[in-house]
C-alpha positions in Angstrom: -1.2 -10.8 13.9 -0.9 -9.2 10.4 2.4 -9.8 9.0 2.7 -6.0 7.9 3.0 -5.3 11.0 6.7 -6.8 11.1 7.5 -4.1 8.3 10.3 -5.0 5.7 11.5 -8.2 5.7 9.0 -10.4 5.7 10.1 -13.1 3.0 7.4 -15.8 3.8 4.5 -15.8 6.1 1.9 -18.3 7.0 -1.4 -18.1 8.5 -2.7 -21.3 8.2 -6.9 -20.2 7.9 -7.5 -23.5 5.9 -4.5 -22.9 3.5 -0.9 -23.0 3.0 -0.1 -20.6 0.9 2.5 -17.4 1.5 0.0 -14.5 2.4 3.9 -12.5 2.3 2.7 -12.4 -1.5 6.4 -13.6 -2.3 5.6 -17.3 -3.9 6.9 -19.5 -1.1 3.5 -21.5 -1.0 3.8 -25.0 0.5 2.6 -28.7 -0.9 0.3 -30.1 1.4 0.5 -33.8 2.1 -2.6 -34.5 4.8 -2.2 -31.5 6.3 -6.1 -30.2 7.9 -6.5 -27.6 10.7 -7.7 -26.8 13.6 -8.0 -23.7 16.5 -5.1 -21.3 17.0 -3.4 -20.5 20.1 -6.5 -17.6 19.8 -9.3 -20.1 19.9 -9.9 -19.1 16.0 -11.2 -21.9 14.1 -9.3 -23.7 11.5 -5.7 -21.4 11.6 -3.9 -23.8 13.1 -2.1 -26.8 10.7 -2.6 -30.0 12.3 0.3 -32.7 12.1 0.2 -36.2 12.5 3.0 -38.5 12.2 0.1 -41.7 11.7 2.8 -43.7 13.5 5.9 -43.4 11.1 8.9 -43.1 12.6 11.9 -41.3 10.4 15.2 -43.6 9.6 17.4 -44.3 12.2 20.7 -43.2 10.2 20.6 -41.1 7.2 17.9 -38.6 7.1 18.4 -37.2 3.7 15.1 -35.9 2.2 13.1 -38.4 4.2 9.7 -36.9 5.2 6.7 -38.8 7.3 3.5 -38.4 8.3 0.8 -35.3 7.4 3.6 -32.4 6.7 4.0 -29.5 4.6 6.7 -29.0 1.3 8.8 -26.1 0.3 10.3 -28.3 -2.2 13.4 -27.0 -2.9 13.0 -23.3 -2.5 13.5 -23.1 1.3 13.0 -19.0 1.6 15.5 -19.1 4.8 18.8 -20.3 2.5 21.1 -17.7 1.8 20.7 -15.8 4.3 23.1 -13.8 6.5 20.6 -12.3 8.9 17.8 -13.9 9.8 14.5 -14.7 11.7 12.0 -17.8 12.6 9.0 -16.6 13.7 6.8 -19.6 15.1 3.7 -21.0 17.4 3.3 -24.3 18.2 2.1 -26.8 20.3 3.1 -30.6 20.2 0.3 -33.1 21.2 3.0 -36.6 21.3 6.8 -36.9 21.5 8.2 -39.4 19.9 9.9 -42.1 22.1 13.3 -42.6 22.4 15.0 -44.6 19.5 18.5 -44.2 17.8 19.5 -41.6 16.0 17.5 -40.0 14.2 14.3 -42.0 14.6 13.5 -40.1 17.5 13.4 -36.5 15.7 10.0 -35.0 15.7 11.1 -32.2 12.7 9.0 -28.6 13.1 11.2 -26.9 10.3 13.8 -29.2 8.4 16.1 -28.7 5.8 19.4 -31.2 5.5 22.5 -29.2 6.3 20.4 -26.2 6.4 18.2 -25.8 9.3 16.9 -28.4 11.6 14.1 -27.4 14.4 13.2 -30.5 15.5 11.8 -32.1 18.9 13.9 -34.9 19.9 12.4 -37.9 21.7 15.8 -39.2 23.3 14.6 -36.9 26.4 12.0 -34.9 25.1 14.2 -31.8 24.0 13.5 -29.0 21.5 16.8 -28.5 19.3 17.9 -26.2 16.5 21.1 -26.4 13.9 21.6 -24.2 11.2 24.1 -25.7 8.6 26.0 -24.4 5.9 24.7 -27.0 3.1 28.0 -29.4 3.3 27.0 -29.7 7.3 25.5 -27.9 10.5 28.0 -25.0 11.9 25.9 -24.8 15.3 23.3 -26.1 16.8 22.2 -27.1 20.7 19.0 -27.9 22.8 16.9 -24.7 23.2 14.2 -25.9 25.1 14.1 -28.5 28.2 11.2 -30.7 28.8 8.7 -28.5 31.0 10.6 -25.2 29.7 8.8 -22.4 29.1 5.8 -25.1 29.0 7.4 -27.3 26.3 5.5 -30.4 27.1 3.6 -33.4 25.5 0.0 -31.8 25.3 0.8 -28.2 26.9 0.3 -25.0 26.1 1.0 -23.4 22.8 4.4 -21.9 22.9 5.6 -18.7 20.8 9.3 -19.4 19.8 11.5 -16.4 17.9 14.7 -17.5 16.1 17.2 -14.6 15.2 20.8 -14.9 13.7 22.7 -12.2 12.8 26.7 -12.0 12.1 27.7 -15.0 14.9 25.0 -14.7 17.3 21.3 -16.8 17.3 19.3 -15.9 19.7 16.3 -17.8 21.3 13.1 -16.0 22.4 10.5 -18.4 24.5 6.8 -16.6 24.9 8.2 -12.6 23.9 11.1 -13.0 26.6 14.8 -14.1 25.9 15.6 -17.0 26.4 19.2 -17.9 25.5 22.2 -17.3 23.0 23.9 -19.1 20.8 27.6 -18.3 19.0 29.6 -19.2 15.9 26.6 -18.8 13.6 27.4 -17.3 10.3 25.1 -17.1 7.3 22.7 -19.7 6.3 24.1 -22.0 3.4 22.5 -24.0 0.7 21.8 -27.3 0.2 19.4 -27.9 -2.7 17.8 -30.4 -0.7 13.6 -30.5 0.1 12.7 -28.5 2.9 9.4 -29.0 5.2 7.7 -28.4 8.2 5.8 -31.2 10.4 7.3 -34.5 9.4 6.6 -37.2 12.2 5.4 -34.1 14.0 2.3 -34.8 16.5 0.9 -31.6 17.3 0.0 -27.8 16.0 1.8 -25.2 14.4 0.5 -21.4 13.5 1.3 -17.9 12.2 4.8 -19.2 10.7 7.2 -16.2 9.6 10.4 -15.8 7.7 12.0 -12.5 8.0 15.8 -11.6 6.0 16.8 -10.0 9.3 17.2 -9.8 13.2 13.6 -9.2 14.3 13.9 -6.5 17.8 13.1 -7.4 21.2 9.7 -5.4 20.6 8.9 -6.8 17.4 9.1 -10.3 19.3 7.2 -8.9 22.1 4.7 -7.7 19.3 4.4 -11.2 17.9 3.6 -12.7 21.1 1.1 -10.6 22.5 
């Protein structure tokens, strides 16, 4: 997928084809820390990141700025904070869930950001789970994918997940279709915290977007197929 294709709005995108830099050309580049890669959901060689956690589990209690494993950095310039509309664009495929611990030891974090966003996969029964937080705490947030949902499984498929939040509404897409709905959203806050993607993640992750609005039914569709 070419990320022109989305239109306007595209405020980071990427690829993954042996780098991790923003091909949006807007500057969000990421700091690798053992990333490598490997096949996409395509069978394309080396556009996939590959994440290990190498066995390091994430604190049980407080989480702040605590990152694990191979994973990428944002530092501190997040492009999703400050948003009021929104869209997480995003295939993956986890390999290992983490088992079930306390607290937060059993997060598996795709996309995290403390009090800002938090896509993680959570070992205390192998859910997906998504918060989006004004930067003093999370607003709203809920399990968006079950065990076995839509494929979501230890060594499945790859999955193609849309995020969208706009005024009080997030809503889920799961492989181009709808999935679910979430209220009492409101606009993205700030936290001044690091942000990342992969930490104690086991698995693969391609053709990450951004977008500063509501991406359409048919621009999801678009993504998927």
């Amino acid at each position: 997928l070419d990320f022109r294709e989305f239109g306007t709005g595209v405020v980071a995108f990427y690829s993954f084809n042996e780098q991790t830099r923003d091909i949006s050309g807007n500057g969000h580049d990421l700091t690798n820390f053992g990333v490598d890669f490997a096949n996409d959901q395509n069978g394309i060689p080396n556009s996939a990141a590959r994440f290990r956690s190498n066995g390091e589990t994430p604190p049980s209690t407080d989480f702040n700025n605590s990152f694990g494993g191979n994973w990428l950095s944002f530092g501190t310039n997040n492009p999703l904070e400050g948003l009021d509309e929104w869209s997480i664009s995003i295939w993956f495929k986890p390999e290992n869930f983490l088992a079930p611990a306390f607290g937060n030891a059993a997060a598996s974090r795709i996309f995290y950001q403390e009090r800002v966003v938090s896509l993680n996969i959570n070992g205390n029964g192998n859910f997906l789970n998504f918060a989006i937080g004004n930067g003093n705490w999370y607003k709203v947030g809920g399990n968006i994918l079950n065990n076995g949902e839509s494929g979501f499984s230890e060594n499945g498929p790859w999955i193609h997940l849309v995020l969208t939040g706009k005024g009080n509404q997030i809503q889920v897409y799961s492989n181009g279709e709808k999935f679910s709905n979430t209220v009492g959203l409101g606009p993205v806050g700030q936290s001044g915290g690091i942000a990342g993607i992969g930490s104690h993640y086991d698995g693969l992750i391609s053709q990450f977007s951004i977008h500063d609005r509501a991406l359409s039914e048919d621009e999801v569709r678009l993504a998927y197929f």
